[in-house]
Structure formats: C-alpha cells, structure tokens
C-alpha positions, 0 to 999 in steps of 0.5 A, a space after each residue: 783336758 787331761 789330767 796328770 796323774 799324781 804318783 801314790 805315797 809308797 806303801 809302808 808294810 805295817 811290821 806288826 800286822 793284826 792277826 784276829 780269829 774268825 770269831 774276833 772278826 766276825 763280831 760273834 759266831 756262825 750259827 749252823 742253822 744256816 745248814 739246815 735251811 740251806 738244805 730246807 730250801 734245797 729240798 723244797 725247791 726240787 720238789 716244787 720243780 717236780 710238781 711243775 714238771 709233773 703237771 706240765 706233763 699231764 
C-alpha cells in the first residue's frame, strides 16, 4: 500500500530574522590552541612516518 503523500504548510519567512555574532552563537569563544595542536600534530606525524620509512628501508 501506498501511502499519499500529504502537501507541508507553506513556509512563512520570518520578517525579523535573528542575527547573532559568531561568539553569541557559539556560546563562547575559540581558543587559538587549536592551532598550535593542529600543527603539533601535523609535525609529529610526519616525523613518525619518516621513522617508519627510514626503517622500512634498512
């Protein structure tokens, strides 16, 4: 059996639309450690990786 697809309500813009600041909307600011680790982690990946590839070899 089918079922018969029922037509949703019209949507009705809203005429005063929120506008919030990144902060507002995060609840709080962004830390700019996440930097710091994301380069930490970079590096120690590639080093990691190069280990292994320097031992592979011998």
């Amino acid at each position: 059996m089918a079922m018969a697809e029922t037509p949703l309500p019209p949507v009705d813009p809203d005429p005063h639309p929120m506008h919030r600041s990144t902060d507002e909307t995060r609840a709080g600011t962004t830390p700019h450690i996440v930097r710091y680790v994301l380069g930490i982690s970079l590096a120690l990946a590639l080093v990691v990786m190069t280990i292994i590839y320097l031992w592979g070899i011998t």
